[in-house]
PyMOL Python script that loads the backbone (N, CA, C, O; Angstrom):
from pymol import cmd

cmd.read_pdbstr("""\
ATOM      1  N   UNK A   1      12.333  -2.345   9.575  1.00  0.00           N
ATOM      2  CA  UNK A   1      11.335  -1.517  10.187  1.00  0.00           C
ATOM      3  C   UNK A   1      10.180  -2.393  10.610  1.00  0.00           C
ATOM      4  O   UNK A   1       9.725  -3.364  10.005  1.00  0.00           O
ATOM      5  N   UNK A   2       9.754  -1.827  11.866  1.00  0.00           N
ATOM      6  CA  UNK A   2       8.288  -2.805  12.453  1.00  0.00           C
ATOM      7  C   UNK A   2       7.201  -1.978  11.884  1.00  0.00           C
ATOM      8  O   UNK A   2       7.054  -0.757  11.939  1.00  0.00           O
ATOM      9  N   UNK A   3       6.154  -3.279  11.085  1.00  0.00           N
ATOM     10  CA  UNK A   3       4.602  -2.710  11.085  1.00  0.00           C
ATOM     11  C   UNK A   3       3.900  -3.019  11.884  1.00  0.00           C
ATOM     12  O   UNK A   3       3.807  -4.111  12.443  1.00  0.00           O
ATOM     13  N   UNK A   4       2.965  -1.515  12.122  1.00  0.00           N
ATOM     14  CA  UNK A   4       1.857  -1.830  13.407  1.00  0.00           C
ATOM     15  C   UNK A   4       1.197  -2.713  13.162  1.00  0.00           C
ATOM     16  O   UNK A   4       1.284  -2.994  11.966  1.00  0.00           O
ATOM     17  N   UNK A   5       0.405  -3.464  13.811  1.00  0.00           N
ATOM     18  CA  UNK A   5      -0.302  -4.719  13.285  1.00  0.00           C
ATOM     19  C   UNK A   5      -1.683  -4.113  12.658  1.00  0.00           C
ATOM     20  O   UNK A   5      -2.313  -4.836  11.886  1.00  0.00           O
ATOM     21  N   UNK A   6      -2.135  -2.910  12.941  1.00  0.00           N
ATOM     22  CA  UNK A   6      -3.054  -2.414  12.344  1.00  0.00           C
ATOM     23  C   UNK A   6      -2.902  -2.319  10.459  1.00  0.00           C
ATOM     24  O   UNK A   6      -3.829  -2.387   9.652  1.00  0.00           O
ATOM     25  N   UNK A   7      -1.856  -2.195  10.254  1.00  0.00           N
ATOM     26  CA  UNK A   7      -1.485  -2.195   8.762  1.00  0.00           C
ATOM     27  C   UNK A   7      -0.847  -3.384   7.905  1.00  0.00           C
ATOM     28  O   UNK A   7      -0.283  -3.322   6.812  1.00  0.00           O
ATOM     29  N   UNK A   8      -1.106  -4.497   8.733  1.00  0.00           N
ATOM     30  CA  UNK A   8      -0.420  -5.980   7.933  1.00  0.00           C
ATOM     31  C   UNK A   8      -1.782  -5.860   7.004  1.00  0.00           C
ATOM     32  O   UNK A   8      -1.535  -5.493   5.855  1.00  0.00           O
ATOM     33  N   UNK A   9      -2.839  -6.045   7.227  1.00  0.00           N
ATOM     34  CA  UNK A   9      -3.996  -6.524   5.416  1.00  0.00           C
ATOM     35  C   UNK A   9      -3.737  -5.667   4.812  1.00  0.00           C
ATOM     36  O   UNK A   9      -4.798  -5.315   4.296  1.00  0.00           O
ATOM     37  N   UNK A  10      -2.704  -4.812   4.387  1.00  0.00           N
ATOM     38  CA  UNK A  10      -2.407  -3.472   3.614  1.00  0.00           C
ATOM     39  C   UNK A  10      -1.327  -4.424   3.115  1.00  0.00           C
ATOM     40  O   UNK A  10      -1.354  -4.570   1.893  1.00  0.00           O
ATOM     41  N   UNK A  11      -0.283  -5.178   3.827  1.00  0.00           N
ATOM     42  CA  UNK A  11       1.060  -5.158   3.735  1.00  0.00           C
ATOM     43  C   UNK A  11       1.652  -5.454   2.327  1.00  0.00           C
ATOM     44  O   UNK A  11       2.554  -4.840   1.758  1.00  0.00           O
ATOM     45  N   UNK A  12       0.782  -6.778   1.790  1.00  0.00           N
ATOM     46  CA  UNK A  12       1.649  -7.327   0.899  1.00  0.00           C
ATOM     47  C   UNK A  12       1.051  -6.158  -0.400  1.00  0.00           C
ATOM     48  O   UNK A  12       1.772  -5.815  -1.336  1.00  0.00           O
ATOM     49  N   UNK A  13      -0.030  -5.790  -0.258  1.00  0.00           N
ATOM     50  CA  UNK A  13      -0.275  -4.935  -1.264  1.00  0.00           C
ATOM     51  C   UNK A  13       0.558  -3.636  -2.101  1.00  0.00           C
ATOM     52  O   UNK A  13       0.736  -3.449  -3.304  1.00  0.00           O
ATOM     53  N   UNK A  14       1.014  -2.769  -0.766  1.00  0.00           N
ATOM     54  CA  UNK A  14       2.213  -2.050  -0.461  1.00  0.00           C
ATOM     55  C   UNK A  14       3.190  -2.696  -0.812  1.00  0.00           C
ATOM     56  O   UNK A  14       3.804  -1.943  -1.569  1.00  0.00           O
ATOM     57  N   UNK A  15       3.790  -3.753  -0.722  1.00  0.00           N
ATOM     58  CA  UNK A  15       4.971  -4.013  -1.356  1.00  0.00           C
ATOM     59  C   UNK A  15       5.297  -4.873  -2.451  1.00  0.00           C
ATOM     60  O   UNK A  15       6.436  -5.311  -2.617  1.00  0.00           O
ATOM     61  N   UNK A  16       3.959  -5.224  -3.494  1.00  0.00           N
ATOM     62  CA  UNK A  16       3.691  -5.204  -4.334  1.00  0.00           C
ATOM     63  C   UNK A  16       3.993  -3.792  -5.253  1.00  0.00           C
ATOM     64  O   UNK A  16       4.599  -3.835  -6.324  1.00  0.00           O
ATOM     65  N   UNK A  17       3.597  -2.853  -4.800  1.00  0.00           N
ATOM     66  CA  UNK A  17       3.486  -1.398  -5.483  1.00  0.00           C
ATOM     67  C   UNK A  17       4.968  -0.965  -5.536  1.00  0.00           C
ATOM     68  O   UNK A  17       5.682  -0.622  -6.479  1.00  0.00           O
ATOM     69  N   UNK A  18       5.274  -1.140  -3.752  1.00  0.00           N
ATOM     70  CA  UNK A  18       6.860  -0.704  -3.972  1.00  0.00           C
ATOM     71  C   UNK A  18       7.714  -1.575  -4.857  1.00  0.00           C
ATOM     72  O   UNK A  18       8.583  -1.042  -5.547  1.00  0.00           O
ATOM     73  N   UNK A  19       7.511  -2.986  -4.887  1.00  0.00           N
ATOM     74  CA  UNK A  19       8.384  -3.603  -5.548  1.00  0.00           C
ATOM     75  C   UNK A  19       8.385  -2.896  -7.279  1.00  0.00           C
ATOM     76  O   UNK A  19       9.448  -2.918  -7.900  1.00  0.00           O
ATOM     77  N   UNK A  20       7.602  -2.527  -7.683  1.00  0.00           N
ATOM     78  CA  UNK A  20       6.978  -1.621  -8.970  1.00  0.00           C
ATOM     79  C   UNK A  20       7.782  -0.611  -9.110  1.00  0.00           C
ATOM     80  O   UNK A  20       8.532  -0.502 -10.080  1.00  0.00           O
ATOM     81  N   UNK A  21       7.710   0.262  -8.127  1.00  0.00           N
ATOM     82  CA  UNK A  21       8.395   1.588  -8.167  1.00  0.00           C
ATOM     83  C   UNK A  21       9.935   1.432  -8.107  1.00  0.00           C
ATOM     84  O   UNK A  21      10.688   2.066  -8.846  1.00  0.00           O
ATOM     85  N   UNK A  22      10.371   0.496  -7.125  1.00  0.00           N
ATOM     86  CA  UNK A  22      11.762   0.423  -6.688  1.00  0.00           C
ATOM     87  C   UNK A  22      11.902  -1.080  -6.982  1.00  0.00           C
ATOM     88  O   UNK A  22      11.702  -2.015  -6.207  1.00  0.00           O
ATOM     89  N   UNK A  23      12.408  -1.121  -8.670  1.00  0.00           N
ATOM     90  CA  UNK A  23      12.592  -2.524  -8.978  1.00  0.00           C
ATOM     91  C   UNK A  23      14.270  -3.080  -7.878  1.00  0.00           C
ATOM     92  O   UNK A  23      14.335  -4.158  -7.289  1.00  0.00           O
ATOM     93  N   UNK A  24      15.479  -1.944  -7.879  1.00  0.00           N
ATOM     94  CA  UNK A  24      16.833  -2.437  -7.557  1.00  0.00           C
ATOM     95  C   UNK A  24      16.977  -2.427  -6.342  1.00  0.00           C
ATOM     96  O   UNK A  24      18.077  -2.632  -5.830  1.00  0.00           O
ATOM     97  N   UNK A  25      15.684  -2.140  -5.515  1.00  0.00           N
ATOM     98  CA  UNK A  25      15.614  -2.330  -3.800  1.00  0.00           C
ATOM     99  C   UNK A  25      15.658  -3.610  -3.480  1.00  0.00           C
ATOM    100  O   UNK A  25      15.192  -4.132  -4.493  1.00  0.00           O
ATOM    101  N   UNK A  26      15.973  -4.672  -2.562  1.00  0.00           N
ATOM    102  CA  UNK A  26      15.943  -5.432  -1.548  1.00  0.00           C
ATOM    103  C   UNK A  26      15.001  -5.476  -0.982  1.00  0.00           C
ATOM    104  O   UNK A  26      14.955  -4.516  -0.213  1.00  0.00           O
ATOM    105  N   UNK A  27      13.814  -6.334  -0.889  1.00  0.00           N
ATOM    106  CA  UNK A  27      12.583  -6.329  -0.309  1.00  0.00           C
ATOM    107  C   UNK A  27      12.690  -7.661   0.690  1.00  0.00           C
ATOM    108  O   UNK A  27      13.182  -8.629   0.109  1.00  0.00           O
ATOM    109  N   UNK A  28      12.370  -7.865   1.901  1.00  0.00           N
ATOM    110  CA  UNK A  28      12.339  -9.015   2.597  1.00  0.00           C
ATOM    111  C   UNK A  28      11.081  -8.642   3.607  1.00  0.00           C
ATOM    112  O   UNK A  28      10.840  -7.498   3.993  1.00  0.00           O
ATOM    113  N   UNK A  29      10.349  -9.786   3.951  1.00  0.00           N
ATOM    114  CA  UNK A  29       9.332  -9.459   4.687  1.00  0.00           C
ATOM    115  C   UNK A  29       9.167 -10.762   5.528  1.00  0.00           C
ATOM    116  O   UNK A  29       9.280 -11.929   5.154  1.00  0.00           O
ATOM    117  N   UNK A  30       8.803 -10.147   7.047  1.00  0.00           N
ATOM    118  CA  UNK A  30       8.703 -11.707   8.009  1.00  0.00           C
ATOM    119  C   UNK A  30       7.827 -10.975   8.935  1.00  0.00           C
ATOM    120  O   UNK A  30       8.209  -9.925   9.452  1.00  0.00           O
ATOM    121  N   UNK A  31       6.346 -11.622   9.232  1.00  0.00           N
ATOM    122  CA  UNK A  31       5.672 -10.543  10.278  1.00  0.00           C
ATOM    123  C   UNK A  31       5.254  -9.725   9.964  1.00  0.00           C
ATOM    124  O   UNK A  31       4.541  -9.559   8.975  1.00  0.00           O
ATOM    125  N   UNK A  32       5.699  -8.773  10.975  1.00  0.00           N
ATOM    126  CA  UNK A  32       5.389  -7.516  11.117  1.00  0.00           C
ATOM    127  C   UNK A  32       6.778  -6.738  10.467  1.00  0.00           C
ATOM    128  O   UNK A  32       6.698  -5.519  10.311  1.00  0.00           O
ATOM    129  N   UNK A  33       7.835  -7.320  10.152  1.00  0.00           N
ATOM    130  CA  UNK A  33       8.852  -6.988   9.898  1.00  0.00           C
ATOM    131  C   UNK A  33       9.149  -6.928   8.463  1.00  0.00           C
ATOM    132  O   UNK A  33       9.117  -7.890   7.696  1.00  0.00           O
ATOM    133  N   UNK A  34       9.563  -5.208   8.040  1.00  0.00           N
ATOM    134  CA  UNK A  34       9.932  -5.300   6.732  1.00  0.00           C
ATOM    135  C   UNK A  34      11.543  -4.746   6.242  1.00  0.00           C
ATOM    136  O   UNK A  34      11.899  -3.588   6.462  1.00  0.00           O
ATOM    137  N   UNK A  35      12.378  -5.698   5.596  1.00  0.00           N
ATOM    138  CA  UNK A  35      14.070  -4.952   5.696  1.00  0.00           C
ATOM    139  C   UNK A  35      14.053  -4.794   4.245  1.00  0.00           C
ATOM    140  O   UNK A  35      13.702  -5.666   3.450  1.00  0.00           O
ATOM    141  N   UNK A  36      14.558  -3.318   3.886  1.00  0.00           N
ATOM    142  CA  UNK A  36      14.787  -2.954   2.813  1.00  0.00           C
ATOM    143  C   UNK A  36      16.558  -3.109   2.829  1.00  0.00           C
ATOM    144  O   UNK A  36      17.241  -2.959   3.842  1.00  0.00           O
ATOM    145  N   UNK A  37      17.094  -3.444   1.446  1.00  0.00           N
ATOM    146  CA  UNK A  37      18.397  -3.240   1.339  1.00  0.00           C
ATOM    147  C   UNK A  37      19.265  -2.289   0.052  1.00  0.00           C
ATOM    148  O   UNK A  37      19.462  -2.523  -1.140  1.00  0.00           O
ATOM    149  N   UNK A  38      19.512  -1.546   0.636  1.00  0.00           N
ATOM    150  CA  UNK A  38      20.146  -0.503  -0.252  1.00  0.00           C
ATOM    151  C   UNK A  38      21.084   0.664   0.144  1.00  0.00           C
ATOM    152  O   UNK A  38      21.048   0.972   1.335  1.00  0.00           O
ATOM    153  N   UNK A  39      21.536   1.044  -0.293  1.00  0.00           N
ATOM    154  CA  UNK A  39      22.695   1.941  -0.042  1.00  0.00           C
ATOM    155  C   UNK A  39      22.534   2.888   1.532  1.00  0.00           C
ATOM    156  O   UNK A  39      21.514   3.565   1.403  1.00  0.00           O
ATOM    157  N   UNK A  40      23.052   3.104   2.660  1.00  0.00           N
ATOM    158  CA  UNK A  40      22.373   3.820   3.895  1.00  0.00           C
ATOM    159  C   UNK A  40      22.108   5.423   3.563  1.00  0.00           C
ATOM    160  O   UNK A  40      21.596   6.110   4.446  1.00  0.00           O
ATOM    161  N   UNK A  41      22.536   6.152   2.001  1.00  0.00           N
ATOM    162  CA  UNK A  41      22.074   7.683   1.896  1.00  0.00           C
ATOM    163  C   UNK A  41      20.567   7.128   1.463  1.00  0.00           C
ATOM    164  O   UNK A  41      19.567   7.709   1.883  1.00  0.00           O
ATOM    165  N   UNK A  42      20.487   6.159   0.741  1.00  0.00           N
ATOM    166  CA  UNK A  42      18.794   5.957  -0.095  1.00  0.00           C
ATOM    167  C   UNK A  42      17.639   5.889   1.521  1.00  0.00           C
ATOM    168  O   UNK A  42      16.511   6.363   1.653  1.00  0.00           O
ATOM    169  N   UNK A  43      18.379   5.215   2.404  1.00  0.00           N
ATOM    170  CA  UNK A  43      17.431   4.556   3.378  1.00  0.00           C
ATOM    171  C   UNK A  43      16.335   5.669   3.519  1.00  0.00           C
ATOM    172  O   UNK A  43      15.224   5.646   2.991  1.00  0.00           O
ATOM    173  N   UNK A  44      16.921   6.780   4.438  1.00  0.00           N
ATOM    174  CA  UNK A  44      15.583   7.400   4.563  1.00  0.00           C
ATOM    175  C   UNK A  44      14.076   7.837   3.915  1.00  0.00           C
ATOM    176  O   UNK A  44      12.931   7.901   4.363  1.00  0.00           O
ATOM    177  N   UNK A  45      14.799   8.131   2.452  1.00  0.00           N
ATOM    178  CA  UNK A  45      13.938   8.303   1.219  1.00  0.00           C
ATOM    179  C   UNK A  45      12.708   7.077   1.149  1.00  0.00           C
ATOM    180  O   UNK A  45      11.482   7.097   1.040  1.00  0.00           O
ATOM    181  N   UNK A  46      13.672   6.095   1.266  1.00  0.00           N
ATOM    182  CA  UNK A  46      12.931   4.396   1.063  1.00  0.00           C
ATOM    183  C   UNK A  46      11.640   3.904   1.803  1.00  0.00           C
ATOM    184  O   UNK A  46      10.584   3.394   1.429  1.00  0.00           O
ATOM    185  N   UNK A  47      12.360   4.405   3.441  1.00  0.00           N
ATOM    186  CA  UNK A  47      11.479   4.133   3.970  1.00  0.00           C
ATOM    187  C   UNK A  47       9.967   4.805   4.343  1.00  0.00           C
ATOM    188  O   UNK A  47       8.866   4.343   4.642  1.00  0.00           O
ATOM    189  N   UNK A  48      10.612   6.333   4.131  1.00  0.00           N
ATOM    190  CA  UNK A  48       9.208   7.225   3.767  1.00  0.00           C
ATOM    191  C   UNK A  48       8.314   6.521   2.571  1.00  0.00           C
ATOM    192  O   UNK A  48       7.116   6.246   2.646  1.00  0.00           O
ATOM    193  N   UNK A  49       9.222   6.288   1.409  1.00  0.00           N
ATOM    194  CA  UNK A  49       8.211   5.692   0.528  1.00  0.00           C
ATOM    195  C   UNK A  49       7.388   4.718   0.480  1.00  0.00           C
ATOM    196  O   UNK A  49       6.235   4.661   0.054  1.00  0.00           O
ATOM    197  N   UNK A  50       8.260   3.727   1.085  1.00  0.00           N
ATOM    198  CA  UNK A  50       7.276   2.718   1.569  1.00  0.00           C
ATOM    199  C   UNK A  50       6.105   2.458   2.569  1.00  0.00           C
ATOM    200  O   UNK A  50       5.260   1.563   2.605  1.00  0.00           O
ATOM    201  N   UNK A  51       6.388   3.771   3.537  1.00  0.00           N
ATOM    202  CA  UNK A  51       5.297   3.697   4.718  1.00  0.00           C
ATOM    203  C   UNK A  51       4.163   4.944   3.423  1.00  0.00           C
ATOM    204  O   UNK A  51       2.947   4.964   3.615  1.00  0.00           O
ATOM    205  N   UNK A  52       4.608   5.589   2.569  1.00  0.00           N
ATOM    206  CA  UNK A  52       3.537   6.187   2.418  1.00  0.00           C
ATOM    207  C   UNK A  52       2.739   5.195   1.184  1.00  0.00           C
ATOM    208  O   UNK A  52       1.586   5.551   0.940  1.00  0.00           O
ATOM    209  N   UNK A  53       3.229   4.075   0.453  1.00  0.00           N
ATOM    210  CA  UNK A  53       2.842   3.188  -0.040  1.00  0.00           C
ATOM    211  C   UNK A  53       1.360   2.219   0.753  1.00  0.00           C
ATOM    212  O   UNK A  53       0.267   1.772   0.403  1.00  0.00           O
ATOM    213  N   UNK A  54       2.210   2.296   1.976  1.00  0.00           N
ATOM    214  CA  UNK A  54       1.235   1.403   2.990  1.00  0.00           C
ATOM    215  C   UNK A  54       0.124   2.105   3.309  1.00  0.00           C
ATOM    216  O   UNK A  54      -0.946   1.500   3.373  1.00  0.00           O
ATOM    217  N   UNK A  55       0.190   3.614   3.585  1.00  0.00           N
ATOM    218  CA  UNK A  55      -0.811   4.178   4.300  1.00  0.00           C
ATOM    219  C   UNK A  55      -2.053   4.533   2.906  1.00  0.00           C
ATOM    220  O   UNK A  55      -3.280   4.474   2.986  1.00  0.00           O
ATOM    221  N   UNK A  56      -1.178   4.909   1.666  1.00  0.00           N
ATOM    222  CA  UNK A  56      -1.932   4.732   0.335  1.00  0.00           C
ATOM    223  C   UNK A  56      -2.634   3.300   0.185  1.00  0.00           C
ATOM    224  O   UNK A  56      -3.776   3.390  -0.265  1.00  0.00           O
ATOM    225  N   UNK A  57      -2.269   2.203   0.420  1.00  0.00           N
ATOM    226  CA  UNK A  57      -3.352   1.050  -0.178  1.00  0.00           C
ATOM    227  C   UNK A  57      -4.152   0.769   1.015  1.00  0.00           C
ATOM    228  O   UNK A  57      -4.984  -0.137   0.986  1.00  0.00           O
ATOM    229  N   UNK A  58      -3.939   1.566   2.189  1.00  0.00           N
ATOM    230  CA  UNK A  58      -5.504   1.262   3.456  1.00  0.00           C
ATOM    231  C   UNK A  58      -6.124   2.027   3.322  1.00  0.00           C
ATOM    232  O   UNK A  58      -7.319   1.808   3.518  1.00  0.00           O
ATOM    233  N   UNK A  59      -5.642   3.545   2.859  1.00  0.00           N
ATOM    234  CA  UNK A  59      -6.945   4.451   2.349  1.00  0.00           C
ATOM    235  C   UNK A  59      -7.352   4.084   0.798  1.00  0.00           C
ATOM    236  O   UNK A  59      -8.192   4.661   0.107  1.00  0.00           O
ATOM    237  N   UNK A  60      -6.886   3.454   0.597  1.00  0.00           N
ATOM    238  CA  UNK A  60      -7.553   3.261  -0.879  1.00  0.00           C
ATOM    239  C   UNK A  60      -8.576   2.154  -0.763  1.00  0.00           C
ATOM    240  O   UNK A  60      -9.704   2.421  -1.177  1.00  0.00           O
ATOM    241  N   UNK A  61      -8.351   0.952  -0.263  1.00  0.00           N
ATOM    242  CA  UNK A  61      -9.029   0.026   0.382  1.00  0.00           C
ATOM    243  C   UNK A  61     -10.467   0.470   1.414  1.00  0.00           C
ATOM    244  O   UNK A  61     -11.661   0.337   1.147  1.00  0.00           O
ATOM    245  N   UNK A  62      -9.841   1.006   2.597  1.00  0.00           N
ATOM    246  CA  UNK A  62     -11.070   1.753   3.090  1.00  0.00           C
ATOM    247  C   UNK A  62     -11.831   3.181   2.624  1.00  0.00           C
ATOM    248  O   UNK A  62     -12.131   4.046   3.447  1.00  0.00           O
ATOM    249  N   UNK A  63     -12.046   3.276   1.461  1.00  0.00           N
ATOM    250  CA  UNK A  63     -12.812   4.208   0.803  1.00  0.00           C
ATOM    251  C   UNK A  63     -13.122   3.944  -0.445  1.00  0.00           C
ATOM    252  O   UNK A  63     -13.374   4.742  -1.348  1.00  0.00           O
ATOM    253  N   UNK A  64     -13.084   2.327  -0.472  1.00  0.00           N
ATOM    254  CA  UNK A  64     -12.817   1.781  -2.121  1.00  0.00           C
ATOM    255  C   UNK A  64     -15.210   1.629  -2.409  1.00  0.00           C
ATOM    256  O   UNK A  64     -15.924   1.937  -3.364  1.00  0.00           O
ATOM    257  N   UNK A  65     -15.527   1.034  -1.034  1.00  0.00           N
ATOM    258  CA  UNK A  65     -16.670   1.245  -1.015  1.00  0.00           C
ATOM    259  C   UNK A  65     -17.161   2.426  -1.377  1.00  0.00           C
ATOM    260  O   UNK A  65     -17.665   2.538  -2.495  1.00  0.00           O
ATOM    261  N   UNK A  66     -17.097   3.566  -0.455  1.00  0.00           N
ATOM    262  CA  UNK A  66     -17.585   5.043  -0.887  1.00  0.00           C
ATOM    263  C   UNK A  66     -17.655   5.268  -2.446  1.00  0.00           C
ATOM    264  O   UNK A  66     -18.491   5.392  -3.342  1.00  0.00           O
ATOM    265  N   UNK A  67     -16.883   5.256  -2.334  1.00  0.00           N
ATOM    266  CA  UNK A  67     -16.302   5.702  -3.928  1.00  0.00           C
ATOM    267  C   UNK A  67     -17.444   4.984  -5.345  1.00  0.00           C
ATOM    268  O   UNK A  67     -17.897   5.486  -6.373  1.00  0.00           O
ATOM    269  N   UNK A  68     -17.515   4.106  -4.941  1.00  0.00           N
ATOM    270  CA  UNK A  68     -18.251   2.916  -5.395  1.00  0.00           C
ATOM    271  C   UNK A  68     -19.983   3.267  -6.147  1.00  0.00           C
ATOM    272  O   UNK A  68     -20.661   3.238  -7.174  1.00  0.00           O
ATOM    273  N   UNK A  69     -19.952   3.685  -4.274  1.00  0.00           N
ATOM    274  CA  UNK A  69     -21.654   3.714  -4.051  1.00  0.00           C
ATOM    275  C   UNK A  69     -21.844   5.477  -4.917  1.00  0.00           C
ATOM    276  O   UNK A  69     -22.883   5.763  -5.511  1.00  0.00           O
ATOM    277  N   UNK A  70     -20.810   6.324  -4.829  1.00  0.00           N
ATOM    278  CA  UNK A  70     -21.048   7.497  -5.115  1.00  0.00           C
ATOM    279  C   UNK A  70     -21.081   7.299  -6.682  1.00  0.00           C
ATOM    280  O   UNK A  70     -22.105   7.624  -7.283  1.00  0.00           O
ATOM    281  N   UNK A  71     -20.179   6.865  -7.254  1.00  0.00           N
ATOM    282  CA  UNK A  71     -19.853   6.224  -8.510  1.00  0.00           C
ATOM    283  C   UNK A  71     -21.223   6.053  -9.151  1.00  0.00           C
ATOM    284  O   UNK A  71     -21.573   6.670 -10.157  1.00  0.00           O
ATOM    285  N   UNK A  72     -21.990   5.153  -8.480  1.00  0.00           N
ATOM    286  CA  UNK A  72     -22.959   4.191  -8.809  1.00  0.00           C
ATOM    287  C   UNK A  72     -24.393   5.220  -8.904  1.00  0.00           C
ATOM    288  O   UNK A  72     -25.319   5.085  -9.703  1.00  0.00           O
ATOM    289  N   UNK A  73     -24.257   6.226  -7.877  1.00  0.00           N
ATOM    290  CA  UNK A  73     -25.082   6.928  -7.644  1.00  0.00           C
ATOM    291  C   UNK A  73     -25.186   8.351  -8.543  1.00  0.00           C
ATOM    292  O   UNK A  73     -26.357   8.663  -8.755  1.00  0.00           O
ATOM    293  N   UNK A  74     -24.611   8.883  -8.871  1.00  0.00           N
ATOM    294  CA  UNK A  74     -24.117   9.923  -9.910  1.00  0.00           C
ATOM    295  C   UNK A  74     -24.480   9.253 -11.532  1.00  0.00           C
ATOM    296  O   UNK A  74     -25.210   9.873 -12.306  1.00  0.00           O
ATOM    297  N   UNK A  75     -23.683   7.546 -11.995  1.00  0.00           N
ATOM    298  CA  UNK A  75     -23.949   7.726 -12.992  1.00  0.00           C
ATOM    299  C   UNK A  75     -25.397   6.684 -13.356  1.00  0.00           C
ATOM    300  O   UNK A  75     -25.725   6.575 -14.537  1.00  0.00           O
ATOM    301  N   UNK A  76     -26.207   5.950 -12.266  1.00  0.00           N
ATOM    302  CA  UNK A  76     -27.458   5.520 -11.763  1.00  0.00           C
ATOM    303  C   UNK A  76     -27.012   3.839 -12.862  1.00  0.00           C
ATOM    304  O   UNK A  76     -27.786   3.101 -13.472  1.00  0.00           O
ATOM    305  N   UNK A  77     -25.521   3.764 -12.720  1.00  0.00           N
ATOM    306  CA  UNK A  77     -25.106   2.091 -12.940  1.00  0.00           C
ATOM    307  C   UNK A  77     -25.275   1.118 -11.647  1.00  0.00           C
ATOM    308  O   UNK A  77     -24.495   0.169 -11.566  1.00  0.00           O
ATOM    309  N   UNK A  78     -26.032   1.260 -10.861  1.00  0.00           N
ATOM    310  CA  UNK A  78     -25.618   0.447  -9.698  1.00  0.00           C
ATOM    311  C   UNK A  78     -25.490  -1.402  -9.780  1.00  0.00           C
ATOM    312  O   UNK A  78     -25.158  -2.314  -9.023  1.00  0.00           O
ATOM    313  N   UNK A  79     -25.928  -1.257 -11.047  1.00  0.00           N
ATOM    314  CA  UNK A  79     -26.221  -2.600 -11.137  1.00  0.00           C
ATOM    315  C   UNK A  79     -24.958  -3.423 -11.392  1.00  0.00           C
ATOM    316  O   UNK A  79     -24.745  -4.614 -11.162  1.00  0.00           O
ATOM    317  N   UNK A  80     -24.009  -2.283 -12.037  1.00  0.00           N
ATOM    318  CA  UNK A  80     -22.805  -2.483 -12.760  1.00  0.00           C
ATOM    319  C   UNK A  80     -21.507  -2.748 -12.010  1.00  0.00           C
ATOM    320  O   UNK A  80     -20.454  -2.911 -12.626  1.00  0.00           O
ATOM    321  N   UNK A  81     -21.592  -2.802 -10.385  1.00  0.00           N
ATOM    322  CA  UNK A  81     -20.736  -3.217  -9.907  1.00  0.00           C
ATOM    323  C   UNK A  81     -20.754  -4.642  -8.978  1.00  0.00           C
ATOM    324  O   UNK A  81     -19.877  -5.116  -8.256  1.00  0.00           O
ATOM    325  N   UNK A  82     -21.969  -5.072  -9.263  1.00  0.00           N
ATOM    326  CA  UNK A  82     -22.440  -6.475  -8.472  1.00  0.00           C
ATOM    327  C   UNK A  82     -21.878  -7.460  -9.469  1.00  0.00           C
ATOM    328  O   UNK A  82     -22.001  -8.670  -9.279  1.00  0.00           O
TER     329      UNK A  82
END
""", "prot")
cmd.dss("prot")
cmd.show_as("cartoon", "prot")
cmd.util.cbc("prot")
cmd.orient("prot")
């Protein structure tokens, strides 16, 4: 499967996680290019999981700030994340 190039600084993170979840998967990565190897009934399952892996560590990443400042602001630690 091709990743948009918008989601490679996500990439290796995502398949870090997947490699976690799906220890007996086949993971190969080149690029933009990621080949999973496993049985062709698993594929579809796989690859949903993995794109929703990817789209999970860029929203987690881009809202890792927010979260932060709200964090900081609620329990008045701000000092505590510098």
């Amino acid at each position: 499967m091709t990743i948009e190039p918008e989601l490679c600084p996500w990439l290796a993170d995502a398949v870090a996680r997947f490699r976690y979840l799906y220890p007996n998967v086949h993971l190969s990565i080149s690029d933009q290019s990621v080949t999973l190897a496993t049985s062709d009934d698993q594929m579809p399952a796989l690859v949903q999981d993995f794109m929703f892996c990817l789209y999970r560590q860029k929203i987690y990443s881009e809202t890792l700030p927010l979260r932060t400042m709200l964090i900081e602001g609620v329990t008045g630690f701000a000092s505590r994340s510098a």
